[in-house]
N, CA and C atoms as an extended XYZ file, in Angstrom:
426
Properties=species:S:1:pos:R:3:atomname:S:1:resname:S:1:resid:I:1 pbc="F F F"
N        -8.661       -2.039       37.888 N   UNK     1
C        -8.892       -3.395       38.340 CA  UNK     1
C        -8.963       -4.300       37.114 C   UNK     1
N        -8.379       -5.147       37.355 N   UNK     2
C        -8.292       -6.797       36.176 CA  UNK     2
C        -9.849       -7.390       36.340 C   UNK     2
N       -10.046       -8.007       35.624 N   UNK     3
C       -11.475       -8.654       35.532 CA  UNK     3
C       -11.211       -9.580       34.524 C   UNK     3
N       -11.153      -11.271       34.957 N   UNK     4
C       -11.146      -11.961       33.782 CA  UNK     4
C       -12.773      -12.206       33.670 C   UNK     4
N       -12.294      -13.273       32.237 N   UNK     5
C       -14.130      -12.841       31.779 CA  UNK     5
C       -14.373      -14.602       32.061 C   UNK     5
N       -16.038      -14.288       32.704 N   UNK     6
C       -16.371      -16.317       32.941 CA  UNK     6
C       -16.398      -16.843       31.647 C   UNK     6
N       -16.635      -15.935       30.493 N   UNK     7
C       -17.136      -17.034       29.283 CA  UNK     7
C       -15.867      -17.428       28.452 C   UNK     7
N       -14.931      -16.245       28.149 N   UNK     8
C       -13.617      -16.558       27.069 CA  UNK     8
C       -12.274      -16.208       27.980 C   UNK     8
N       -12.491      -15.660       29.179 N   UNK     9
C       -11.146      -16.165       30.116 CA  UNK     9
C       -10.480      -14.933       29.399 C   UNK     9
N       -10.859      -13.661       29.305 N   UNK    10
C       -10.306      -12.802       28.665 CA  UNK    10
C        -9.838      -11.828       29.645 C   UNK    10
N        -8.545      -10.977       29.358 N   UNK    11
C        -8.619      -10.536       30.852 CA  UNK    11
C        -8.948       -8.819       30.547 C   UNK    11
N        -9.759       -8.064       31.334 N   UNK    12
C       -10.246       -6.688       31.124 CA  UNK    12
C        -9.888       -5.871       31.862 C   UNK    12
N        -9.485       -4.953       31.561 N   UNK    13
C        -9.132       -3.780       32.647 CA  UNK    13
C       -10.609       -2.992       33.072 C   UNK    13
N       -11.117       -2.777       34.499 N   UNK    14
C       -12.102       -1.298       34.621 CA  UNK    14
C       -11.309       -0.581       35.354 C   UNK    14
N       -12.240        0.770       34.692 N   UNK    15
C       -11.515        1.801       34.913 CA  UNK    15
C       -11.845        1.960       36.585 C   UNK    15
N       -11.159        2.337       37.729 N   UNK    16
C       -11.264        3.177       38.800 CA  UNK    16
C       -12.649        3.828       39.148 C   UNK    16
N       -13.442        4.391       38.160 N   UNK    17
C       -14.236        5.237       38.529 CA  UNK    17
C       -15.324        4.082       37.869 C   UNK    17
N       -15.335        3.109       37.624 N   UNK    18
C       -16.317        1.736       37.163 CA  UNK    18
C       -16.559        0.870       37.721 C   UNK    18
N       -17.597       -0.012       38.027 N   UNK    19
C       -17.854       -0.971       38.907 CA  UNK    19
C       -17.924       -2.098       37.785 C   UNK    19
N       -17.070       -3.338       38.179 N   UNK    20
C       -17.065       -4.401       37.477 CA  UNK    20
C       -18.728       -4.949       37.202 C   UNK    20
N       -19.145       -4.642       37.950 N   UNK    21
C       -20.871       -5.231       38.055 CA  UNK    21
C       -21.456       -5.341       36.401 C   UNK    21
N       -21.566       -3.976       35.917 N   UNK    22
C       -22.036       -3.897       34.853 CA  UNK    22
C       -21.289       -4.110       33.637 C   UNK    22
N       -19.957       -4.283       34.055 N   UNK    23
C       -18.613       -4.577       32.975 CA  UNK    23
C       -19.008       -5.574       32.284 C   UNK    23
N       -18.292       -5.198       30.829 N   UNK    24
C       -18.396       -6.272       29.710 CA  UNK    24
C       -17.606       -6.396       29.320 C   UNK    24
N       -17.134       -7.761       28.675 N   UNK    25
C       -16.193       -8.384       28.292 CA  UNK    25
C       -15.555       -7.256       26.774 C   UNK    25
N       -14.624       -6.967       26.594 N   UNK    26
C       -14.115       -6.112       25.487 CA  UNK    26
C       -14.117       -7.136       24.133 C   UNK    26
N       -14.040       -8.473       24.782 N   UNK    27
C       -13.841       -9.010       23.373 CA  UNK    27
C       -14.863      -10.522       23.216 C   UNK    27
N       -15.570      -10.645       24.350 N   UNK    28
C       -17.139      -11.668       23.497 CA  UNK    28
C       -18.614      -11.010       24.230 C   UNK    28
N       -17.907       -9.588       24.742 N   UNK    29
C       -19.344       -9.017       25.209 CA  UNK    29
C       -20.515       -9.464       26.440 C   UNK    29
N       -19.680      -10.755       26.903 N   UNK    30
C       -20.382      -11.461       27.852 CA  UNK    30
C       -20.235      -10.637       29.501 C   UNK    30
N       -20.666      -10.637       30.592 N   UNK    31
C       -20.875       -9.953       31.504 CA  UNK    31
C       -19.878      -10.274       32.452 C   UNK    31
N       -19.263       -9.703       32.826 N   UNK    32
C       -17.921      -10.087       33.887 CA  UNK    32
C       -18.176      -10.387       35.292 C   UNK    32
N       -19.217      -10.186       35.691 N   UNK    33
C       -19.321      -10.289       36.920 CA  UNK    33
C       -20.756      -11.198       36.700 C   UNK    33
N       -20.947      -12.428       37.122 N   UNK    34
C       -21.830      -13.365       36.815 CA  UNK    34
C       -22.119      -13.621       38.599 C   UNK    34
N       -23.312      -13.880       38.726 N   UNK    35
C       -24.367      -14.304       40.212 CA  UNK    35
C       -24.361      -15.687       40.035 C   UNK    35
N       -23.376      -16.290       39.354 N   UNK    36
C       -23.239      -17.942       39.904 CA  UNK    36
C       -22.062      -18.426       39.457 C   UNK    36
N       -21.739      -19.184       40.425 N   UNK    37
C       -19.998      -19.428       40.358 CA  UNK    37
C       -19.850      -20.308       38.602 C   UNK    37
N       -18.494      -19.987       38.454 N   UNK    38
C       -18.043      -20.127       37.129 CA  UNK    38
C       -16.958      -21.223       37.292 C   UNK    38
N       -17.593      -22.535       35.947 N   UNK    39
C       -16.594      -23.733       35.958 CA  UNK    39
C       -15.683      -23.209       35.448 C   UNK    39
N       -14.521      -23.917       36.847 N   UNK    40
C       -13.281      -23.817       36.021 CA  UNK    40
C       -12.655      -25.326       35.436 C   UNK    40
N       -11.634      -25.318       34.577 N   UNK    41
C       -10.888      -26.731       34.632 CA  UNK    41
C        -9.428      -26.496       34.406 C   UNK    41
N        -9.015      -27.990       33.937 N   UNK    42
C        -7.273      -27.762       34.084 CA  UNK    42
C        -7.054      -26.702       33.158 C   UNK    42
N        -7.219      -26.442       32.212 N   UNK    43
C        -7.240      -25.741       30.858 CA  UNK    43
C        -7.374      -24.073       31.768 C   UNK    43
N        -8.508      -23.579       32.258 N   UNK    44
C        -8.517      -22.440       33.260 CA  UNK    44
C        -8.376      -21.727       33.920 C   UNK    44
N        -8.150      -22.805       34.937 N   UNK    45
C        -7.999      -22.547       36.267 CA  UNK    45
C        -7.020      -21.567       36.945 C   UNK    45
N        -5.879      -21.571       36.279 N   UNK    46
C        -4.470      -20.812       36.782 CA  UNK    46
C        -5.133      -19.276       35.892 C   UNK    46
N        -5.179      -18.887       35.180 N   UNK    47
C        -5.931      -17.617       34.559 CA  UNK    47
C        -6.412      -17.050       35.500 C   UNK    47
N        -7.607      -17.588       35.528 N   UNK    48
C        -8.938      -17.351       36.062 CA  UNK    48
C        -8.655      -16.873       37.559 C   UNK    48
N        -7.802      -17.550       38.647 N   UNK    49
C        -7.052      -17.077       39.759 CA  UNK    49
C        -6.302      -16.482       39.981 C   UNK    49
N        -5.240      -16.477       38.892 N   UNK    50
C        -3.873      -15.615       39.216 CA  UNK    50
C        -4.388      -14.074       38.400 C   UNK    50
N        -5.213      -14.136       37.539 N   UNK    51
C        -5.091      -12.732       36.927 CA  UNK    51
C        -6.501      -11.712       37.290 C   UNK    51
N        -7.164      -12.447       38.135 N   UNK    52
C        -8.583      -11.563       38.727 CA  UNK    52
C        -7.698      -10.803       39.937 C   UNK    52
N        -8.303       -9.393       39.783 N   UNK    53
C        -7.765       -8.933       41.073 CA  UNK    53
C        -8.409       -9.042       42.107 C   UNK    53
N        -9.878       -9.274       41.996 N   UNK    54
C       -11.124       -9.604       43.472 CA  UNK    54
C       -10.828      -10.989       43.730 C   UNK    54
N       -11.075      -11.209       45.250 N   UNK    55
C       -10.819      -13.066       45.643 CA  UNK    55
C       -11.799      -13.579       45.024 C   UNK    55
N       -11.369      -14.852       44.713 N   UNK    56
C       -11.922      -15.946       43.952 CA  UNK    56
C       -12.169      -17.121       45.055 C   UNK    56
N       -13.125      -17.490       45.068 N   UNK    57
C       -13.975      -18.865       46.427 CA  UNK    57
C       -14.030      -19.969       45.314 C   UNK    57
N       -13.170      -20.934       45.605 N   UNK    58
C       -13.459      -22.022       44.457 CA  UNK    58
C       -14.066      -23.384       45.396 C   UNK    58
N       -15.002      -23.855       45.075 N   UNK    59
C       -15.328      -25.072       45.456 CA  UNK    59
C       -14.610      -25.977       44.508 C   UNK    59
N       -14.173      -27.357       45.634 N   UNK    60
C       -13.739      -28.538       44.872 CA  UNK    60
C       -14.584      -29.285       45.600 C   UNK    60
N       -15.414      -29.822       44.296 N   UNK    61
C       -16.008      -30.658       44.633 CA  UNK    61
C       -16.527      -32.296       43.436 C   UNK    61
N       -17.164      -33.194       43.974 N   UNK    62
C       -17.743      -33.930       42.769 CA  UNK    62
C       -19.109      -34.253       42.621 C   UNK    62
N       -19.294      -34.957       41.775 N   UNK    63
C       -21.287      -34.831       41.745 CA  UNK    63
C       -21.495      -36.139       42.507 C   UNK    63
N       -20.474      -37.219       42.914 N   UNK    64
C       -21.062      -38.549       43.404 CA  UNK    64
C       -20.804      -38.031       44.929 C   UNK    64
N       -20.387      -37.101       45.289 N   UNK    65
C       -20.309      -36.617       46.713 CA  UNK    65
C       -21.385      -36.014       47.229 C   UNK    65
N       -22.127      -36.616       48.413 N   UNK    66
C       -23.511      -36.371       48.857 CA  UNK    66
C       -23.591      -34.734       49.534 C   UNK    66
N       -21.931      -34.546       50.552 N   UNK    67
C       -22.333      -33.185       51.147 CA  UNK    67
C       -21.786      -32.419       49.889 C   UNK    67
N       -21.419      -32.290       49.005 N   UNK    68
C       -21.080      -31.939       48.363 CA  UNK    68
C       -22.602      -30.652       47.127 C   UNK    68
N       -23.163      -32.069       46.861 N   UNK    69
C       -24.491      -31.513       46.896 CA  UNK    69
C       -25.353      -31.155       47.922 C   UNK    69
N       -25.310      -31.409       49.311 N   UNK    70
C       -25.766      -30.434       50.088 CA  UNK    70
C       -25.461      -29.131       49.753 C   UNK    70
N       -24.456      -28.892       49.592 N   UNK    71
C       -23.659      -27.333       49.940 CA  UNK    71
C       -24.220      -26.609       48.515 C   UNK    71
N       -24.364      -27.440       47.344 N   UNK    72
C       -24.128      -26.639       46.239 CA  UNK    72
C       -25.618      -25.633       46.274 C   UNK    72
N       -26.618      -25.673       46.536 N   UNK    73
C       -27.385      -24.501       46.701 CA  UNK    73
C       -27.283      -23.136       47.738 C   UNK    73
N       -26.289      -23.843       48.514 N   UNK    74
C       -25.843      -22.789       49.604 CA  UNK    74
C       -25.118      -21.609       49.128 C   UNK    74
N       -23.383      -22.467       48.611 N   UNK    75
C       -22.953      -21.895       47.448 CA  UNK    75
C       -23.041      -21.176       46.610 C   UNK    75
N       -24.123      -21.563       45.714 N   UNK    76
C       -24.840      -20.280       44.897 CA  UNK    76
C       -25.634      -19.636       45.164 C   UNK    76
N       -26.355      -19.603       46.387 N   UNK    77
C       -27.041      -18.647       46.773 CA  UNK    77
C       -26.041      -17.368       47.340 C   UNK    77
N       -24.970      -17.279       47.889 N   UNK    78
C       -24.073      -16.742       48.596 CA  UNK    78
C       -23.174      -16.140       47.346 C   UNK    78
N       -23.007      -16.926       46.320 N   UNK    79
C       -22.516      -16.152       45.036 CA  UNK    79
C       -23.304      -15.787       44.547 C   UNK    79
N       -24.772      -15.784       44.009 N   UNK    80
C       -25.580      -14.791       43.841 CA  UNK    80
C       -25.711      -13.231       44.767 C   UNK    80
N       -25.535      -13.561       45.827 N   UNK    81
C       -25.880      -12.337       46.722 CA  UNK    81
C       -24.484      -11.513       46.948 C   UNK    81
N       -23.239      -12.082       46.076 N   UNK    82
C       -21.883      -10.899       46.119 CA  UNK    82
C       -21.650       -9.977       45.109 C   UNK    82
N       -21.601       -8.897       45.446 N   UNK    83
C       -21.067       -8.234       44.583 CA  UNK    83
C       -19.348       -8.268       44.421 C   UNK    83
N       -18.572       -8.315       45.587 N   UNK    84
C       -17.376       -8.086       45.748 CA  UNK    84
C       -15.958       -9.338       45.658 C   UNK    84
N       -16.292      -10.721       45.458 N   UNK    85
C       -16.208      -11.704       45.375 CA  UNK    85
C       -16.765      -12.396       44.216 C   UNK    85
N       -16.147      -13.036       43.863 N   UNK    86
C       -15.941      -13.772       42.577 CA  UNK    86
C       -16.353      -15.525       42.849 C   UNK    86
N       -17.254      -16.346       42.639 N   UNK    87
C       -17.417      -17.740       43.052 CA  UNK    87
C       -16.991      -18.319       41.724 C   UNK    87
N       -16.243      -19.468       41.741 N   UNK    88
C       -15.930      -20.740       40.769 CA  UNK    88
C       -16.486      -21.822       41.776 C   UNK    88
N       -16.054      -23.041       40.131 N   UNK    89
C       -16.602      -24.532       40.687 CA  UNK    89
C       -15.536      -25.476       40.370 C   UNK    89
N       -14.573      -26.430       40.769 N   UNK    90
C       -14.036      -26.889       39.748 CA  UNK    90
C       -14.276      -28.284       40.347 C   UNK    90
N       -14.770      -29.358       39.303 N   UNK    91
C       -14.972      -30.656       39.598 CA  UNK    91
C       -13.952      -31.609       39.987 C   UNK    91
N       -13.814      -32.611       40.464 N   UNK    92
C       -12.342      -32.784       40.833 CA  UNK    92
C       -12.022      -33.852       40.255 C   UNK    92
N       -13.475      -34.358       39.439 N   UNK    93
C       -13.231      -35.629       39.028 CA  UNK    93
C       -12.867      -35.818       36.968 C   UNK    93
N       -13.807      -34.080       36.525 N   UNK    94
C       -12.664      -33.868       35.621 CA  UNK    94
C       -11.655      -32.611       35.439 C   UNK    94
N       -10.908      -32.272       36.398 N   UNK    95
C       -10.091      -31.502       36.180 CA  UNK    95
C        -9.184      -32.011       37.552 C   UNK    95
N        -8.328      -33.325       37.669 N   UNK    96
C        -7.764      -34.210       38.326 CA  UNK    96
C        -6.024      -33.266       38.443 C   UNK    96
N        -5.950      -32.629       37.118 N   UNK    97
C        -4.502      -31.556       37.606 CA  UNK    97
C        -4.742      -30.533       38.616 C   UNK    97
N        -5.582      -29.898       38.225 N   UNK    98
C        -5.975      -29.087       39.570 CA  UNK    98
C        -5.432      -29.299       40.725 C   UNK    98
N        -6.782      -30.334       40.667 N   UNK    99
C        -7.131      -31.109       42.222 CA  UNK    99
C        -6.101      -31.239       42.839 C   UNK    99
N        -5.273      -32.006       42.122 N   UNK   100
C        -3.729      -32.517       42.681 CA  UNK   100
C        -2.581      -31.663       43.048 C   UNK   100
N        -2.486      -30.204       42.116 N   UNK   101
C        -1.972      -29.375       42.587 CA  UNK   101
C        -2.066      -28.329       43.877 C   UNK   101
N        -3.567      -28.757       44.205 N   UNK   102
C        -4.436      -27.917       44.965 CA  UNK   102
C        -4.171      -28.378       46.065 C   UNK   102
N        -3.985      -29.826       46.143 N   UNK   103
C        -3.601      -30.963       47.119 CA  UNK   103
C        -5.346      -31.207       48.261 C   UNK   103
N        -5.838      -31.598       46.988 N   UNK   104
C        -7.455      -31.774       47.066 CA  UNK   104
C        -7.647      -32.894       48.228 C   UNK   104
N        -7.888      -33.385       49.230 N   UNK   105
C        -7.444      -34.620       49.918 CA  UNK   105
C        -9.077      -34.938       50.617 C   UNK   105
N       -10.101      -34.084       50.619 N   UNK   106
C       -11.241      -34.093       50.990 CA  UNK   106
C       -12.055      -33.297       50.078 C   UNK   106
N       -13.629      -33.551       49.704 N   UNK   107
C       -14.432      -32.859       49.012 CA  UNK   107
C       -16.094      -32.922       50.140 C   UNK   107
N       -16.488      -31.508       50.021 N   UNK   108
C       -15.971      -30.657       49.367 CA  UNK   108
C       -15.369      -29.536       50.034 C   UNK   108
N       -13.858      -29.001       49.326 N   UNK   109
C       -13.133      -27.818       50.111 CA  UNK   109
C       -13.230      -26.444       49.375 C   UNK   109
N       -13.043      -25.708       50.447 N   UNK   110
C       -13.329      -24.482       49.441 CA  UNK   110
C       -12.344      -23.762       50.139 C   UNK   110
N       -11.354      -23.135       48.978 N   UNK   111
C       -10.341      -22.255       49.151 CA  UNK   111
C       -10.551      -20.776       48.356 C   UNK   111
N       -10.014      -19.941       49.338 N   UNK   112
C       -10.086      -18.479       49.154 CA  UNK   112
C        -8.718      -17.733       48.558 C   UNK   112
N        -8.682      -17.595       46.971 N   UNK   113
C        -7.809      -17.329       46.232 CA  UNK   113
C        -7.534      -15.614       45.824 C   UNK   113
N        -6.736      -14.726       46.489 N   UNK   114
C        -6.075      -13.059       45.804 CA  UNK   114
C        -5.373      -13.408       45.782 C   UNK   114
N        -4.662      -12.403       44.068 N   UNK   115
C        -4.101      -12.098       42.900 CA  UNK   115
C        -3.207      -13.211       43.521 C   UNK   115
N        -3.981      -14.837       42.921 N   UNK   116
C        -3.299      -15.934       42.681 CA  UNK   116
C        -3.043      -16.674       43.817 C   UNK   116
N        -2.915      -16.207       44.788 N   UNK   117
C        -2.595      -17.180       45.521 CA  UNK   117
C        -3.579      -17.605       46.780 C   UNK   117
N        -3.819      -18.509       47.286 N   UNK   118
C        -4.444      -18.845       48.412 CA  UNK   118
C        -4.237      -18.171       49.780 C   UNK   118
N        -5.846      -17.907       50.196 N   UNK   119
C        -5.626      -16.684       51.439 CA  UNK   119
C        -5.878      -18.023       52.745 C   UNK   119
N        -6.716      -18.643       52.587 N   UNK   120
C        -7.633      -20.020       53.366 CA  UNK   120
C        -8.572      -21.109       52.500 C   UNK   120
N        -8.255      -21.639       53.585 N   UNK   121
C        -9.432      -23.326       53.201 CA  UNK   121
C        -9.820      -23.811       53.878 C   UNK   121
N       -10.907      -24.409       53.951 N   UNK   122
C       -11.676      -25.232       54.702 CA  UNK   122
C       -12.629      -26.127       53.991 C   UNK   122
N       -12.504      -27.357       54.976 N   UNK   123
C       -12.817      -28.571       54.284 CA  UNK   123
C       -14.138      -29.017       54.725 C   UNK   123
N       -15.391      -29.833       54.117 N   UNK   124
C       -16.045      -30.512       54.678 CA  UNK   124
C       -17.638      -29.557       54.499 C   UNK   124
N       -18.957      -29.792       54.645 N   UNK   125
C       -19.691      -28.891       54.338 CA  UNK   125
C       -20.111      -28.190       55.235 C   UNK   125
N       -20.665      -26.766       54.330 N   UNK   126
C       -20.929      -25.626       55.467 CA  UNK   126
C       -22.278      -25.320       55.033 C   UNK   126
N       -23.277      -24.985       56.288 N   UNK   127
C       -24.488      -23.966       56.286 CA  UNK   127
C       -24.297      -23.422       55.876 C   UNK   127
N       -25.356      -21.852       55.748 N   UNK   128
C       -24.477      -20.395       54.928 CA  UNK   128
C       -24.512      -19.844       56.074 C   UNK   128
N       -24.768      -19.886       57.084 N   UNK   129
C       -24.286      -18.870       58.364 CA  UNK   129
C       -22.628      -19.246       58.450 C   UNK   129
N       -22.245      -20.857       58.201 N   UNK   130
C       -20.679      -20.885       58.279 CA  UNK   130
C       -20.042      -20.520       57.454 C   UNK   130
N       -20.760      -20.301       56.305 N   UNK   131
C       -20.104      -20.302       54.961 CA  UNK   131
C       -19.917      -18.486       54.960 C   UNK   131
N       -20.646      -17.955       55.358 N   UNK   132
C       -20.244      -16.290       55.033 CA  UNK   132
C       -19.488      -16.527       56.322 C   UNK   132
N       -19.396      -16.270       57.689 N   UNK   133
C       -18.728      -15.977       58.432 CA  UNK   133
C       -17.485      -16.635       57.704 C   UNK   133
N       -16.847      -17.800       57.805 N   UNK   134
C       -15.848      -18.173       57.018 CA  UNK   134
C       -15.457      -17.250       56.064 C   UNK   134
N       -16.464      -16.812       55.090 N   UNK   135
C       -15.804      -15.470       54.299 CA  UNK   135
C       -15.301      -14.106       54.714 C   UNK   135
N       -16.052      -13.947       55.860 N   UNK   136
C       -16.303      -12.847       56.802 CA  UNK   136
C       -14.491      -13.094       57.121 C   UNK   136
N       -13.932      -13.851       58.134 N   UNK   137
C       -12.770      -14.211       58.632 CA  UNK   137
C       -12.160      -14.068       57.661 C   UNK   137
N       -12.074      -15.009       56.420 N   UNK   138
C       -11.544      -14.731       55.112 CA  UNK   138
C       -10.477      -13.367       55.072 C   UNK   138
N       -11.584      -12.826       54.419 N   UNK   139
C       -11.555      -11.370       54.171 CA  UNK   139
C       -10.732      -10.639       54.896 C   UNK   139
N       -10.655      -10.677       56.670 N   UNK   140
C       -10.218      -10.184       57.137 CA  UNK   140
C        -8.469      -10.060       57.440 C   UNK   140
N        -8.424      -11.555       56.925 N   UNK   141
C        -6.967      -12.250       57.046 CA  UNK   141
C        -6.364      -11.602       55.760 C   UNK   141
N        -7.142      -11.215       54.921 N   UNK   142
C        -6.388      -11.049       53.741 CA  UNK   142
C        -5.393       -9.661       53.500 C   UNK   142
């Protein structure tokens, strides 16, 4: 399994018989599997998605957006509690290539990204009973 790294975007191989959990980065030693979603930006973003082999949940969102900050403790509570799933953040207000490629048109959306490409999305804010079932479905589609 691929494992990029949250801190230097490095990409790691584990072995089969290894759980990314305790994995470390081969080359800044930092922990690969982090309990709170990881900023991405334009500079990032395509890495960080296309070369992880576990799905990646990216929120787009901004800080002057009210549900936006509703959601964000939900969010990380739900990426704290995965082992198997990967959470990012990417702001939309500075990382505007993204956004645009992403075809960002509401905040905040959160799309469900394996090896690169988009599985689902959904727009607008969620409880965490919607927010895992949504993953729950996710998952299943994938």
């Amino acid at each position: 399994m691929i494992v990029v790294c949250p801190a230097c975007m490095t990409s790691n191989r584990i072995p089969d018989n290894k759980s990314h959990l305790q994995g470390k980065c081969g080359k800044c030693k930092g922990s690969l599997h982090t309990h709170s979603p990881v900023e991405l930006t334009d500079g990032n973003f395509e890495k960080y998605i296309s070369q992880n082999e576990l799905p990646v949940i990216v929120d787009f969102w901004a800080s002057w957006c009210g549900p936006c900050q509703m959601m964000k403790p939900i969010f990380e509570k739900t990426a704290a509690e995965s082992e198997m799933l990967l959470f990012a953040k990417v702001d939309t207000e500075s990382a505007p290539n993204v956004s645009g490629n992403m075809h960002i048109r509401s905040i905040p959306t959160l799309i469900m990204f394996q090896h690169g490409r988009e599985i689902d999305r959904v727009s607008g804010a969620l409880q965490e009973p919607q927010l895992k079932q949504w993953i729950l479905q996710t998952l299943q589609k994938a």
